[in-house]
N, C-alpha and C positions, 0 to 999 in steps of 0.2 A: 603394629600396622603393616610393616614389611613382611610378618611372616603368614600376609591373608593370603587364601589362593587366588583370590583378581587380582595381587599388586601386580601392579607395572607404572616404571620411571617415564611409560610415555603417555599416560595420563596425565602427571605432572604440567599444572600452566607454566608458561615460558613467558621471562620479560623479552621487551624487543630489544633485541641486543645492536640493533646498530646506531639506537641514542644514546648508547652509554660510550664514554669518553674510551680514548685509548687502553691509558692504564687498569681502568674500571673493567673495560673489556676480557684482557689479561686475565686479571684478578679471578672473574667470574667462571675463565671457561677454568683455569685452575683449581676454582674448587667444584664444579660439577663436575670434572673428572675424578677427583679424588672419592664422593660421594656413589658418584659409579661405580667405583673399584669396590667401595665397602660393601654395595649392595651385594655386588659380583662373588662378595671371601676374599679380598684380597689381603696379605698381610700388612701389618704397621710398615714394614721396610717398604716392599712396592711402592703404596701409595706416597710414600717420604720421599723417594727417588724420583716419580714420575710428577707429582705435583707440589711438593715442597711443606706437606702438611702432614702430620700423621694420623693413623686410625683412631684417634680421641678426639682429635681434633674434628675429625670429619664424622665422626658418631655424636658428637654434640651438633655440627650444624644441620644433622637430619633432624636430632630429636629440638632442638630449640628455636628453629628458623624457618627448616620446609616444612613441618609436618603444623608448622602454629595456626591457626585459623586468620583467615583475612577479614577484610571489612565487605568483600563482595561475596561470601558466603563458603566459599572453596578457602582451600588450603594455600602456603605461599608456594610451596612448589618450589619450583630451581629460583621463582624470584625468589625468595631467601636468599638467594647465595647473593644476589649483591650488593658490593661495599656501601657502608652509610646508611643500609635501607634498616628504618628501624621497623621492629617487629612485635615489641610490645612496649609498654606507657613503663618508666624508671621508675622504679618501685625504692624509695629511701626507707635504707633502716637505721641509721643513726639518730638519735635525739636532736630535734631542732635547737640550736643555741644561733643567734642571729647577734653578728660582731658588733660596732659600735657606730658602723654604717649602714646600718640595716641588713646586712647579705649573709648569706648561708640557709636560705630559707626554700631554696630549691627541693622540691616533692615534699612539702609541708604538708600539703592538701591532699594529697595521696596518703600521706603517712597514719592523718588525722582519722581519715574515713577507714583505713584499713586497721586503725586498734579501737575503732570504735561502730562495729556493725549496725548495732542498730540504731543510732542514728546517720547513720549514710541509708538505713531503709528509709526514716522520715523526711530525709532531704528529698531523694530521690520522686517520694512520691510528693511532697510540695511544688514541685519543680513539673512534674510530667502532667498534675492533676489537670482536668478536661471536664469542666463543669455542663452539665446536660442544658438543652438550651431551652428550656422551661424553667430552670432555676435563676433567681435572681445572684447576681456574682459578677467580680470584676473582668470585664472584659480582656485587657490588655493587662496583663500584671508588670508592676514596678519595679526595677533592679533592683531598688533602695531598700520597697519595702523586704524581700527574701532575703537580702542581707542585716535586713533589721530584726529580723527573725533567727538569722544564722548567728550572730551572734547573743542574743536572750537567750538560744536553748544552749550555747555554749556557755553562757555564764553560769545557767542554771546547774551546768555538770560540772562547776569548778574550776573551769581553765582559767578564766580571769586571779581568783586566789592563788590558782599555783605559776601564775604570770605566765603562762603556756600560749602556744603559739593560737590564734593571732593577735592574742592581746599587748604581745612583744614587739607588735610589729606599726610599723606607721599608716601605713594602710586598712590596718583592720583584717587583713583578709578580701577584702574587695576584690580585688581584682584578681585573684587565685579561684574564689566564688564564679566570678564571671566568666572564666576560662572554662571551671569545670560545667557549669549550667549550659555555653553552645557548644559544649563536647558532647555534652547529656541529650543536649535535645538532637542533634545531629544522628545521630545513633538511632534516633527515632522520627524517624522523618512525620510523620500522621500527625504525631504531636503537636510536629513542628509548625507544619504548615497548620495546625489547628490553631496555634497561640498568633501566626503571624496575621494568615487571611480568612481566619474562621471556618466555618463547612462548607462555604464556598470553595476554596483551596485544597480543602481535603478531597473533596468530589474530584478536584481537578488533576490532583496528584494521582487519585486512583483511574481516572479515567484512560490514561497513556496519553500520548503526542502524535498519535497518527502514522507511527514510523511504519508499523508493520501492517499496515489496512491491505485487505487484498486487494486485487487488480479485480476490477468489476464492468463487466458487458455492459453495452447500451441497454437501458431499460431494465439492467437485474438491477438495482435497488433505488427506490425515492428517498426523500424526505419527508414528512409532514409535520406540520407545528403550527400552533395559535399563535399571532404576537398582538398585543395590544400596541393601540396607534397614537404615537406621541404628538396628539393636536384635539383641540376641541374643537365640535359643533354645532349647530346649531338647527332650526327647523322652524319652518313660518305658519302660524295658527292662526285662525280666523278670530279677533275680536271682538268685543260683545257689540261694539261700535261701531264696528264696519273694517275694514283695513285689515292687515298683519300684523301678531306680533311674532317678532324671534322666540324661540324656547330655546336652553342649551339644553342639551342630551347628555348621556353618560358617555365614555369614550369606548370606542369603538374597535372590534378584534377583526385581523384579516387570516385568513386559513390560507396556506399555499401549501402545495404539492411541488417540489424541488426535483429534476430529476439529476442523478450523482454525476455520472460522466461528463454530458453536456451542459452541466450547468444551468440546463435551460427551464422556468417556472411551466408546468405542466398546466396545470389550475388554481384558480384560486378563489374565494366564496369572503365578503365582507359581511362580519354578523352584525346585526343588530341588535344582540344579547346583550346583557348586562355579562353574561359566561358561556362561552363555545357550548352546546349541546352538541350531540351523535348529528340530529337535521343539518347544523352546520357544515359538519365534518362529511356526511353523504353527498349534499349539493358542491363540496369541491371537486368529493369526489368524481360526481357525474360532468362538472366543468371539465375535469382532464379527457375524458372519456369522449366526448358529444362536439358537432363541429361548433366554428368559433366564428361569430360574426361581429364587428367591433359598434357600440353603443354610438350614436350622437352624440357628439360634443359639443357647448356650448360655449365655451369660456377661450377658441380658438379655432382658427379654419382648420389648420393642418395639426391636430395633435401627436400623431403617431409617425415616424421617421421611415422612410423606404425600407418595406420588408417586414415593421415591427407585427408582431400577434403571437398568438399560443401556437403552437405545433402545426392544428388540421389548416394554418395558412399558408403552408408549403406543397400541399394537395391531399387529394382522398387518400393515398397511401399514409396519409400520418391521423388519419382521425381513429380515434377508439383505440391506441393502441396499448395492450397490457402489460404490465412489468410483474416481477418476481415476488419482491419483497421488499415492503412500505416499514420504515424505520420512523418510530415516534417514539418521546419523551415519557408515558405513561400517562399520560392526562387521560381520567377516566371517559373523559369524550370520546378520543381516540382508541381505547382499549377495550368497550364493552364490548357482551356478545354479536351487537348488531352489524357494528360496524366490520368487526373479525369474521363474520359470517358472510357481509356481503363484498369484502374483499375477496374472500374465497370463492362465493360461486362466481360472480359477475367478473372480475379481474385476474382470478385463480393465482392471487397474491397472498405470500406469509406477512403476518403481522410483528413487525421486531420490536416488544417492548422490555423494558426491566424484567421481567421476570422469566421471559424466553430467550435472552439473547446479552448482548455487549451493554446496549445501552444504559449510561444513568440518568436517573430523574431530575432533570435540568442541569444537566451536565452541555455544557455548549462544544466542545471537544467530539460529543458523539454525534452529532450530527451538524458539522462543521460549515458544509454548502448553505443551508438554509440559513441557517445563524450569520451567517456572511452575507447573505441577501439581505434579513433584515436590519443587517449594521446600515447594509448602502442603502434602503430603506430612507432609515431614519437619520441618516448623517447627509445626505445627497439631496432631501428631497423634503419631509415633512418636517425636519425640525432646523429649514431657513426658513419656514412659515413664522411671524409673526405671531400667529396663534397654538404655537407649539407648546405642551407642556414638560418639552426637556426630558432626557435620558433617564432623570433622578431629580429627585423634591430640591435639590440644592445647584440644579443646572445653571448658570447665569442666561442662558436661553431663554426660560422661563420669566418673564414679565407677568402680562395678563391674560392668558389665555382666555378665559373666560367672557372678559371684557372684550377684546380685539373677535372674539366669533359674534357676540351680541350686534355688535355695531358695524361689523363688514358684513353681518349676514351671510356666513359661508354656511350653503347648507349642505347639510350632511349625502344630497343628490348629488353636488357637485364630487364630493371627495369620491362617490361612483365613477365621473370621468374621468379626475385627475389619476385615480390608483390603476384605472385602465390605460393610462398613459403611460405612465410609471413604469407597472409593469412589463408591456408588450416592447418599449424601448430597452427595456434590460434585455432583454430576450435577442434584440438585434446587437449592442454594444458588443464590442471586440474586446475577450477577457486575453490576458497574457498568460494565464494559465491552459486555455486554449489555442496557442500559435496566433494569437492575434485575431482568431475568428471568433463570433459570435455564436451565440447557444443554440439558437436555429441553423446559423451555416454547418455547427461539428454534425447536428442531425442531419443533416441534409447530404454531407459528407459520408458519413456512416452508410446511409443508407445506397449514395452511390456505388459503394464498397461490398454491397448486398450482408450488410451484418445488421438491419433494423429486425426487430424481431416482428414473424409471421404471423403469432396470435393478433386478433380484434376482438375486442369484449361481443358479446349477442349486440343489437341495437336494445331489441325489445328487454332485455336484464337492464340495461344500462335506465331505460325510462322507468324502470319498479323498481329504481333503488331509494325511490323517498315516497312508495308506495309503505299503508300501515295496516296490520291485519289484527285483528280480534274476533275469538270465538264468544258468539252471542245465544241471549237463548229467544224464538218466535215467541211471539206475546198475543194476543186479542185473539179471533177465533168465532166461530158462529156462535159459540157456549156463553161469551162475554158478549155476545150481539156487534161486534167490531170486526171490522178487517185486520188480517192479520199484520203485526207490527213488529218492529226490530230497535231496542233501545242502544243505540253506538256512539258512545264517547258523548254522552249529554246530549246529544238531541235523538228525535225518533225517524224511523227511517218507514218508505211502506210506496207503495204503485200498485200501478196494472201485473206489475210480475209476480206479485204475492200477495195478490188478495185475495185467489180462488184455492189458495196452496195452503185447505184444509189441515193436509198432511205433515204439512211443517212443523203444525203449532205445537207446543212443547216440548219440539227438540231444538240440538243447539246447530248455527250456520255459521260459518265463515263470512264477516263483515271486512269488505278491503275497500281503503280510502286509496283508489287507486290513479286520480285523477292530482298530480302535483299540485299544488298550491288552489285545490278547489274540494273544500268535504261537504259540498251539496248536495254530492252524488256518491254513492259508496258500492263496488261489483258485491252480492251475495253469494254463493254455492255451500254446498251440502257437505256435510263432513267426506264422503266418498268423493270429492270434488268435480259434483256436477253443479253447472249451471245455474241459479235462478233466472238471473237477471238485475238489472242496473236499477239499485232504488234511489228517491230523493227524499231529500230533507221535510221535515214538516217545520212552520213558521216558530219560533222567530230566526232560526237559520238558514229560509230558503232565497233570500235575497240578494245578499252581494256575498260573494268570493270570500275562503277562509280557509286556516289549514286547522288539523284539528289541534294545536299547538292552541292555536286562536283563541278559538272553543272554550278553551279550557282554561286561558289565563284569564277569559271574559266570565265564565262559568263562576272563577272562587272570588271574582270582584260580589258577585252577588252574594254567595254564600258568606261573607263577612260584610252585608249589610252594606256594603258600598256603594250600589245600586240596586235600587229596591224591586225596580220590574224590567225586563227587557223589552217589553213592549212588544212589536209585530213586528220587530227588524232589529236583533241584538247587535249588526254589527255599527248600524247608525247610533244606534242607542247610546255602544261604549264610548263611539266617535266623540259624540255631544259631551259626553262625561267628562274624556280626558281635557275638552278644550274649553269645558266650563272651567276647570281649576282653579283658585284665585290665586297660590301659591305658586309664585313666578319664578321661584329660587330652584326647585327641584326639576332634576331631571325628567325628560317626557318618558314615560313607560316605552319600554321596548315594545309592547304589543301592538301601540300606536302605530308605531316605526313601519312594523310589521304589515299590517294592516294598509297602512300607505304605499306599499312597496306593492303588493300584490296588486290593489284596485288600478294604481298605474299599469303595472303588466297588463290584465288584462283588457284595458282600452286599449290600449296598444295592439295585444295581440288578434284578440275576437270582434274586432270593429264592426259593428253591422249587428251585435248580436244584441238579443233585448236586454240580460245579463249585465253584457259589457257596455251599455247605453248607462244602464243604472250605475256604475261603477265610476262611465265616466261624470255623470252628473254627483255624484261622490267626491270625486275628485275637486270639481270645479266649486263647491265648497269647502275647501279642503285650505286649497292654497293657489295663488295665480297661476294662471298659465301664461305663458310667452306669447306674443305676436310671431305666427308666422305667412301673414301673408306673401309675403314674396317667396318663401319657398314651396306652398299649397294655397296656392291662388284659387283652387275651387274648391277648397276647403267650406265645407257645411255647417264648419262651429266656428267661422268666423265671429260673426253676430254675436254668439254666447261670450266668447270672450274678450270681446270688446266691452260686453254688460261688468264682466269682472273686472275690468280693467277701470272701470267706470265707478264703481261699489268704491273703490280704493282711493278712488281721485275726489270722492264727495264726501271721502273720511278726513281729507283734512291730514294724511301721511302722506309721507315724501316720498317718491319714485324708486322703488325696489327694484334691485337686477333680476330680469326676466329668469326664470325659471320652468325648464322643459318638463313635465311628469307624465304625458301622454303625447300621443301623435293623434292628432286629428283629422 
C-alpha cells in the first residue's frame, strides 16, 4: 500500500483528538510520529529515541490497525493509533474447556464458526433470509425458534456426542447466538430494517433524511399526490315514494398541488372516482393555474379567516403563475403521457417521477411538504369527525362511520365547503417553519422582494387542458343518401358546418371535446388544421351536459345488458337507473356523482340558457333544494321549490338540512 505512487499520510482520516483524555492524547501523537518516521526511512534507533517505540513496533501498527478496514468503508487511518480502540472482533484459538462455573467460554462462537465454514454459510443465510412478499412465510421470525435450529444442526454434526461447546454450557449458546445474529444483521442494515419494519422501512432507509435537499426558489418545485379521505359520505336520492333517501358513497380522493418553499396549497381538485384518473389530476392542475373565487357556504356565515384562499387572492400578479418542476409519487395518473405533455407545453414544468429523478414509490420522505399537509389533514380536521374511518382498520377513532353519515346526512356537497375551508385556512395559518408567517404572507413576501417568478401559463393553454381530441373518419355522404357524419366517442356528431362538406367524406378529421364539462358539442378540423366548424351531438346525447368520461361509463352499462335502451335522453335515462336500485348497501356509482356535479355547475353557471333550464329541472328531481328567499327575493324558482319542499313533507319524512346544488 505505502509503496503506490498516490500514497500520502494526509489522506489518512484523523480521530478528533481533543476528546481523547490527557494521557490518550500523549499516547496517540507518539505513535503517529513514530509511523511517520517509518514512512519517512527512518532507523529502529530514531524512531526509539524520538517516540519511545521501535521500527517493528511501528511497522506492525501500520500493517495491523491503520491500514485494517473500518465499518464506514475507509480505512482506520491514524485512528488506529489510538489506545483501546479495538480494531478487529478476538479471534480464540485455544480449545473451549468451560471450568466448573461455567466461564472460559469467551470467543466460543467465533471459534465454532471459524473451524466450521460451512455451516456459518447456512447460519448466515438463515439469519439474513428475506422472503419475497408474495410468498406465504413468517413475518417476524422468533429468537427461540433460530436457536432451536442452531442447535439440531449442531447435534446433527456431533457436538452434543463429543460434549463440545455449547452443549457444555448452561445456556445452550443463546445468548452468544443472539449477540452474533444483531452483530450480523447490523452489518446489513436493508436487512435489518426488512426483518424490523418491513418494505416500508426499507423504502425509508433508502430514501435519506432530507439532510442534503438543495436550496429551492419560489415556484422551482411542487408537490403533487392523491390522498384518500379518512371519513364517509353520503348523497340524498329520490324515493320511489316521494322524499329522500341517504346512499353512502365510496370514499373519496383529494389531489393537491403543494408548493415547496411557501408551503402554500396551490390547487387542489376532490375526485369523485373510485381512483384518481389523468381528468383528475388535469382539473387540479388548471385549479393552480385559473383565478380563485371561493364557493357558498352553507353550514356557516364566516367560513374562511381574514386573508384565507389560494394564491390569485392576493392579486392578478399571482394568477397563472408556472413553476419548474412537479415531484409525484409515480401513480400512473400522474405519470402518463398526457399529463407529462401538458405540463410541458401549458406550465413548461419537468415531471419528477421514480424513474427520472430521487423519488420513491410511496416513499413519504420524498415528498415531505405535502405528506405533512395531509397528516394536518386528517389529524386536525377529518378524523375529529364522528364519521371518520381512522388512519388504519384498527384506529379506535373509527366507530361507525358508515352509520353516523346515514343518519346525519352529511352529504358529500358539504365536504365541498368544509375542504374549501380547510384548505384556504391552512394557507393563512402561521407555520414556524416560516418565521411564524403564513403560506400566502412568505408569497406575498417574495414577491415584494421581486423574486416571484415572471412566467404566466397562456390563459387560453390553461382552458384546453381538459380539452380531448381524436382522429375520426366522415361517414354518410350523397352516395349513402345522408349528410355527412362524424362517429366520436359513442355518439354521432353532424350540423350546418358539415353537411355540404362532400369533400370530407372518407377522409379522417380532427374531433375536439373542447367544451369542459359539456361533449354536446365537439370543434372538427382537417388533418392540415383547417377549420370545419362546431358540431352537435345527435339524440340520445343532446340533451343535458356530460363529459365524454360520462359517455362512456353510460355506454358499457348498456353494453353488458344493464340497461337495455337509452331512450331519447341517455343521461335522464342512467339518472332513473341508478336511483331505481333496490340495493341500499352499495355504494352510488361514481358516474352518478358525476353527473350531479356537473348538471349543478351548469345551473349555476348558464342561467337563462334552455340547456341550463333542463339541467336545472334535473336537478330539482334529483335532490332538495334549499330556501333562499331572503337572500334572492326575486328569485323566479321560488314557487318550484317550495313544490319540492312540499313532495317531501307529504312523504311523511322528517325535515332534512337544506342543501345548496344550484343558484337560482
Amino acid at each position: 500500500m505505502t509503496d503506490q505512487a498516490d500514497f500520502s499520510l494526509e489522506a489518512w482520516p484523523t480521530p478528533d483528538v481533543g476528546s481523547l483524555s490527557t494521557d490518550v492524547q500523549a499516547d496517540y501523537f507518539r505513535r503517529k510520529r513514530a509511523v511517520e518516521l517509518c514512512i519517512e526511512g527512518a532507523s529502529d534507533a530514531t524512531i526509539k529515541r524520538k517516540c519511545g517505540i521501535g521500527l517493528k513496533q511501528a511497522t506492525r501498527l501500520i500493517k495491523e490497525r491503520c491500514m485494517a478496514p473500518s465499518p464506514d468503508g475507509l480505512i482506520f487511518g491514524f485512528r488506529g493509533l489510538v489506545k483501546h480502540q479495538r480494531i478487529a472482533a478476538p479471534v480464540r484459538k485455544k480449545t473451549v474447556v468451560l471450568d466448573q462455573f461455567g466461564y472460559g467460554g469467551t470467543g466460543a462462537m467465533g471459534a465454532l464458526l471459524l473451524g466450521d465454514p460451512e455451516f456459518r454459510k447456512k447460519l448466515d443465510s438463515r439469519i439474513l433470509r428475506v422472503h419475497k412478499d408474495t410468498l406465504l412465510a413468517e413475518g417476524k421470525r422468533h429468537r427461540g425458534a433460530l436457536w432451536g435450529w442452531f442447535l439440531d444442526e449442531l447435534r446433527a454434526r456431533g457436538y452434543e456426542l463429543r460434549n463440545e461447546w455449547p452443549f457444555n454450557s448452561v445456556s445452550l449458546g443463546y445468548h452468544a447466538l443472539r449477540n452474533y445474529t444483531d452483530a450480523l444483521l447490523k452489518s446489513k442494515p436493508t436487512v435489518l430494517a426488512h426483518t424490523v419494519g418491513g418494505k416500508d422501512a426499507v423504502r425509508k432507509l433508502r430514501a435519506g433524511d432530507g439532510v442534503n435537499r438543495p436550496n429551492l426558489a419560489l415556484f422551482q418545485r411542487v408537490e403533487m399526490d392523491a390522498h384518500k379521505l379518512d371519513g364517509r359520505f353520503c348523497v340524498l336520492m329520490p324515493a320511489p315514494g316521494g322524499g329522500w333517501v341517504p346512499r353512502i358513497i365510496h370514499r373519496l380522493w383529494v389531489i393537491v398541488i403543494v408548493e415547496v418553499v411557501s408551503r402554500a396549497v396551490l390547487g387542489y381538485h376532490l375526485s369523485i372516482r373510485k381512483e384518481v384518473n389523468k381528468e383528475d389530476v388535469l382539473r387540479t392542475i388548471k385549479c393552480a393555474l385559473t383565478n380563485w373565487q371561493p364557493l357558498e357556504v352553507s353550514y356557516c356565515d364566516k367560513p374562511l379567516v381574514e386573508g384565507a384562499g389560494l394564491p390569485p387572492i392576493l392579486g392578478k400578479d399571482f394568477i397563472g403563475i408556472c413553476w419548474k418542476e412537479t415531484s409525484v409519487d409515480g401513480a400512473l395518473a400522474e405519470t402518463c403521457k398526457t399529463v407529462k405533455d401538458k405540463l410541458a407545453n401549458v406550465v413548461g414544468a419537468e415531471l419528477l417521477s421514480p424513474e427520472n429523478s430521487f423519488s420513491v414509490r410511496r416513499s413519504l420522505d420524498d415528498r415531505p411538504y405535502i405528506e405533512s399537509f395531509f397528516r394536518t389533514l386528517g389529524d386536525r380536521a377529518l378524523q375529529r369527525l364522528s364519521n371518520t374511518t381512522g388512519s388504519k382498520s384498527t384506529d379506535p377513532k373509527k366507530i361507525n362511520p358508515t352509520g353516523v353519515a346515514l343518519e346525519s346526512q352529511f352529504q358529500y356537497e358539504y365536504l365541498i365547503e368544509l375542504l374549501q375551508s380547510l384548505i384556504c385556512n391552512y394557507n393563512a395559518a402561521k407555520h414556524g417553519a416560516l418565521g411564524y408567517r403564513s403560506p400566502l404572507q412568505m408569497i406575498k413576501y417574495y414577491f415584494e422582494q421581486g423574486m416571484l417568478p415572471e412566467r404566466r401559463a397562456d390563459p387560453e393553454l390553461v382552458q384546453s387542458l381538459l380539452s380531448y381530441r381524436k382522429l375520426c373518419l366522415v361517414h354518410g355522404g350523397a352516395a349513402e343518401g345522408r349528410a355527412p357524419f362524424v362517429n366520436f366517442d359513442h355518439g354521432r356528431y353532424g350540423g350546418p358546418a358539415i353537411a355540404d362538406r362532400e369533400d370530407l367524406v372518407g377522409t379522417k378529421v380532427w374531433m375536439t371535446n373542447h367544451i369542459e364539462d359539456d361533449a354536446r358539442v365537439a370543434r372538427c378540423t382537417t388533418i392540415n388544421g383547417q377549420l370545419v366548424g362546431v358540431l352537435r351531438v345527435a339524440p340520445p346525447w343532446d340533451k343535458l351536459p356530460h363529459t365524454i368520461s360520462i359517455r362512456r361509463s353510460i355506454k358499457s352499462f348498456q353494453n353488458i345488458k344493464k340497461i337495455e335502451s337509452l331512450n331519447n335522453d341517455a343521461i335522464r335515462t342512467f339518472m332513473k337507473f341508478v336511483e331505481a336500485q333496490k340495493n341500499n348497501t352499495l355504494p352510488v356509482h361514481p358516474t352518478y356523482l358525476e353527473v350531479r356535479r356537473i348538471l349543478s355547475q351548469q345551473a349555476e353557471s348558464f342561467e337563462g340558457d334552455s340547456a341550463a333550464a333542463r339541467a336545472l329541472e334535473s336537478l330539482k328531481g334529483m335532490a332538495p333544494v334549499p330556501s333562499r328567499e331572503e337572500k334572492h327575493p326575486e328569485s323566479a324558482s321560488n314557487s318550484n321549490e317550495s313544490k319540492i319542499r312540499k313532495i317531501g313533507k307529504d312523504a311523511g319524512k322528517r325535515a332534512l338540512p337544506t342543501k345548496r346544488l344550484a343558484k337560482d
